[in-house]
C-alpha positions as CSV (number, residue, x, y, z in Angstrom):
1,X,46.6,-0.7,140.3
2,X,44.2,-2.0,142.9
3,X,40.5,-0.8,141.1
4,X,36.9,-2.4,141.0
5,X,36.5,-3.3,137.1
6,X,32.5,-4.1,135.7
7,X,31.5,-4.7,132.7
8,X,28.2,-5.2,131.2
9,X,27.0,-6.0,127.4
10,X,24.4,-3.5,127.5
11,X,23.5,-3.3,123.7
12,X,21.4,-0.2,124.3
13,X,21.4,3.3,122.6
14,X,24.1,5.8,123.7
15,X,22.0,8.3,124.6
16,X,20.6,6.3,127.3
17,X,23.8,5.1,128.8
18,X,25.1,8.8,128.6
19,X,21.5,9.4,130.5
20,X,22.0,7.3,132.7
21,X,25.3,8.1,133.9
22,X,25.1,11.8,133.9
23,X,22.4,11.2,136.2
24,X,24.4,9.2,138.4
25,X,27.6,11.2,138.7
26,X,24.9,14.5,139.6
27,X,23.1,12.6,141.9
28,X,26.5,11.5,143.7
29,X,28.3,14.8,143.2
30,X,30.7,13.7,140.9
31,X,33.3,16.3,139.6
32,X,36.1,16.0,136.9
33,X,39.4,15.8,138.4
34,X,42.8,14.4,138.4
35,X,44.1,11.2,139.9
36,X,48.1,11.2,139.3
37,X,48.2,12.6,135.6
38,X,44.6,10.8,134.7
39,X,41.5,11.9,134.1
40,X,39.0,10.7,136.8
41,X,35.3,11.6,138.1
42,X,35.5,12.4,142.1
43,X,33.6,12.8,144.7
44,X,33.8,13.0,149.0
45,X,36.2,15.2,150.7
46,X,39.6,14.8,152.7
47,X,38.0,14.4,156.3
48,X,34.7,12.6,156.6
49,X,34.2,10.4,154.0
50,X,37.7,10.2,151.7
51,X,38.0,10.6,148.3
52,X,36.2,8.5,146.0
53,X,37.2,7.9,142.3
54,X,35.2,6.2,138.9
55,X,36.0,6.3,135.3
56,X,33.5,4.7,132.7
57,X,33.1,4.5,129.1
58,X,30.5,2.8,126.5
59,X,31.7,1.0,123.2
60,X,30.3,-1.1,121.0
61,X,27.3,-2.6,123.4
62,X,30.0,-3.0,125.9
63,X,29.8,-0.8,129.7
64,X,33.3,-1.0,131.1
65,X,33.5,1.0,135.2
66,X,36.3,1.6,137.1
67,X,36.1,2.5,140.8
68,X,38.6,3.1,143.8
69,X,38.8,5.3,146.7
70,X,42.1,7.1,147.4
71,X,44.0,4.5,150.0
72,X,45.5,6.4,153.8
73,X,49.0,6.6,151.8
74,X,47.6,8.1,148.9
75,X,47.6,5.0,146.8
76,X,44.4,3.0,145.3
77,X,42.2,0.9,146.9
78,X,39.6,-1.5,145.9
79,X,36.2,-2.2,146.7
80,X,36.5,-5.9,148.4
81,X,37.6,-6.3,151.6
82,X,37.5,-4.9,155.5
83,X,40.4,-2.5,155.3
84,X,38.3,0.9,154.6
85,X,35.1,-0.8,154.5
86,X,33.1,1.8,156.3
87,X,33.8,3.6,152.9
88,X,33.8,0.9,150.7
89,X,30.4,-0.3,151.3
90,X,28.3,2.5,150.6
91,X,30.2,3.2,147.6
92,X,29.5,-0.2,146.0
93,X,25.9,-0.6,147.2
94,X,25.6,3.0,144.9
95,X,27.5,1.3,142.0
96,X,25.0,-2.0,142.1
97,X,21.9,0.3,141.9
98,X,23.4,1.9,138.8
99,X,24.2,-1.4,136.9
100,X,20.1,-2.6,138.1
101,X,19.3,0.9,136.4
102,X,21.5,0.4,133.4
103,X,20.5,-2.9,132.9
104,X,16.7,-2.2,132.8
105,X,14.5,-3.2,129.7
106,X,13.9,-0.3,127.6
107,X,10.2,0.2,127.0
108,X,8.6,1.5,123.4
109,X,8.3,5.4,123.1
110,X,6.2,6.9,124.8
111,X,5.1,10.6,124.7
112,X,6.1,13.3,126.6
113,X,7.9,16.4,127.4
114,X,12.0,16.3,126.0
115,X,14.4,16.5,129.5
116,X,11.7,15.4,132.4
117,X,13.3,13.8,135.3
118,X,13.1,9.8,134.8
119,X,12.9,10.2,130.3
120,X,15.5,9.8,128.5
121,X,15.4,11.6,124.1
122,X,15.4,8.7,122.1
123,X,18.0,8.4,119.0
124,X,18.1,4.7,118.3
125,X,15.9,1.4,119.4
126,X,17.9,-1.1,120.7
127,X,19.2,-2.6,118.3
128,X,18.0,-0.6,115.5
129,X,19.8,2.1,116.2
130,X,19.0,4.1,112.8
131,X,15.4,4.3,113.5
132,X,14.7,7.4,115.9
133,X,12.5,7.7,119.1
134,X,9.4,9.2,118.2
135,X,9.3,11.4,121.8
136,X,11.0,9.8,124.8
137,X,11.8,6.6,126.8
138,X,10.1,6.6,130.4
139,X,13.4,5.1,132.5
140,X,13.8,4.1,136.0
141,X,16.8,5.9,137.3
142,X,19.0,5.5,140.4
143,X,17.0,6.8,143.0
144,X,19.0,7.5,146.9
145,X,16.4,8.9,148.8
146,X,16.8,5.8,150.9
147,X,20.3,6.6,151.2
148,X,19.1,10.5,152.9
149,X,16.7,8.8,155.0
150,X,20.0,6.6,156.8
151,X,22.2,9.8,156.8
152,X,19.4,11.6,158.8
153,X,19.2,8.3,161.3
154,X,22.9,8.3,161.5
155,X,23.0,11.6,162.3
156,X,20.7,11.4,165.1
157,X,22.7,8.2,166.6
158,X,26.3,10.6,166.2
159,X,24.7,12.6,168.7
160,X,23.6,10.1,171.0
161,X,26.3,8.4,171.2
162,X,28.9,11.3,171.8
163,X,27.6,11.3,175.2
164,X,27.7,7.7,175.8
165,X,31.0,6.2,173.7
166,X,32.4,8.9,171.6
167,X,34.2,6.5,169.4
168,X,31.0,4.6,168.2
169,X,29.9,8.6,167.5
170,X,32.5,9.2,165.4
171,X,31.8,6.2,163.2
172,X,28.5,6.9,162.7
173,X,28.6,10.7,161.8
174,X,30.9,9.3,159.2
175,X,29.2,7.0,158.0
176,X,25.9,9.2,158.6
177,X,28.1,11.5,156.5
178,X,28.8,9.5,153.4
179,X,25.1,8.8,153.0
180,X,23.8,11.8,153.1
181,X,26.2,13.7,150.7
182,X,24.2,10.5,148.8
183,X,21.4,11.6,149.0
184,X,21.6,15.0,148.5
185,X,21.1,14.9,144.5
186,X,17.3,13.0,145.9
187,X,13.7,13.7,146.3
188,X,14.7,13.5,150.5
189,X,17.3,16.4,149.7
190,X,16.1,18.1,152.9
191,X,16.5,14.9,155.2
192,X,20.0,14.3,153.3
193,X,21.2,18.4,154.1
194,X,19.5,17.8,158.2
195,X,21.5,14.6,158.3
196,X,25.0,16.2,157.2
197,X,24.6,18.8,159.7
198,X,23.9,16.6,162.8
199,X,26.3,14.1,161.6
200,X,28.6,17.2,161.8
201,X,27.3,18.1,165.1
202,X,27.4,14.4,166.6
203,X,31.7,14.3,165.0
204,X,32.0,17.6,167.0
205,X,30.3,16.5,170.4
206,X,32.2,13.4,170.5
207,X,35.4,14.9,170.3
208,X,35.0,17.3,172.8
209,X,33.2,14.2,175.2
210,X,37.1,12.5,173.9
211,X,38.6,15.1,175.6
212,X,36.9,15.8,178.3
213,X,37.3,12.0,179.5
214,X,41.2,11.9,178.9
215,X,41.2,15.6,181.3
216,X,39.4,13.6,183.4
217,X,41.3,10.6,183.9
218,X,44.7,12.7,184.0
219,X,44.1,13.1,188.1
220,X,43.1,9.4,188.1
221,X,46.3,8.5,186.2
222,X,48.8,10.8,188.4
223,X,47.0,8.8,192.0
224,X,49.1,5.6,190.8
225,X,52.3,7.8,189.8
């Protein structure tokens, strides 16, 4: 089993780790699925960006993460090293933002309204946790508007590039991809949706630019046979 293991002593509330994550997985566009006979939150797709995978849980103080993407043979892979890193990358630059918004100090209740983006109902100071919010806890959640902003720039570069060296194209409309499926869950949704679409656009303009070099050469090629 080749996985990304974190763990953190939190000693926070539940509520707020709970938060937190559910946050996180929407923002990413997490679903419940299976890997191999195990329960697993996924998210990606087959083509652009692959499949990646996390499984958490919370107990007693303690944040325990697992993360790997589905490997080119349908095994596991890790989130160190340069095999897969176009994938890899992004993936764990997400997972570091949520442990910096995990890891935050709680402030003292504060008043408001019950399920506002960024507030998180109180059931327990840290701590303490028999004695109850009075309202609820102002948090700083993950935010990946930045990460819409690079899929919409990536996306713009995909279609440069198809006319100049296709293959550089392709890596960035995947990559353009993969951040912008980030972002979508952000306040930049509409950058993150305009980036997915060119990157789409750029992945389709360099592979018809592929081929229409290789017809190209084919007369070039038969001179010499």
């Amino acid at each position: 089993m080749a996985r990304y293991v974190k763990e953190l002593v939190l000693n926070k509330p539940d509520d707020f780790v709970q938060f937190m994550m559910n946050d996180y997985l929407r923002k990413n566009s997490f679903v419940m699925a299976d890997w191999k006979g195990e329960p697993a939150y996924r998210t990606g797709d087959a083509m652009m960006e692959g499949y990646k995978y996390l499984k958490w849980y919370y107990r007693n103080g303690v944040f325990h993460l697992e993360a790997w993407l589905k490997g080119t043979f349908g095994g596991e892979w890790n989130l160190d090293g340069f095999v897969g890193v176009l994938q890899k990358k992004p993936y764990r630059e997400s997972l570091e933002q949520l442990f910096a918004a995990l890891q935050q100090p709680l402030p003292m209740p504060q008043g408001g309204m019950s399920g506002n983006p960024g507030t998180v109902p109180g059931q327990g100071m840290p701590g303490n946790p028999g004695q109850p919010y009075q309202n609820v806890v102002p948090v700083h959640t993950v935010d990946n508007s930045g990460a819409a902003t690079m899929g919409l720039v990536f996306g713009i570069l995909s279609i440069v590039f198809a006319f100049l060296i296709p293959i550089v194209s392709i890596l960035l409309a995947c990559i353009g991809f993969s951040r912008a499926r980030m972002g979508a869950g952000s306040s930049k949704a509409g950058q993150a949706k305009a980036g997915k679409i060119l990157c789409i656009i750029g992945l389709i303009a360099a592979i018809v630019m592929w081929g229409l070099n290789i017809l190209l050469l084919i007369p070039t090629f038969g001179r010499f046979y």
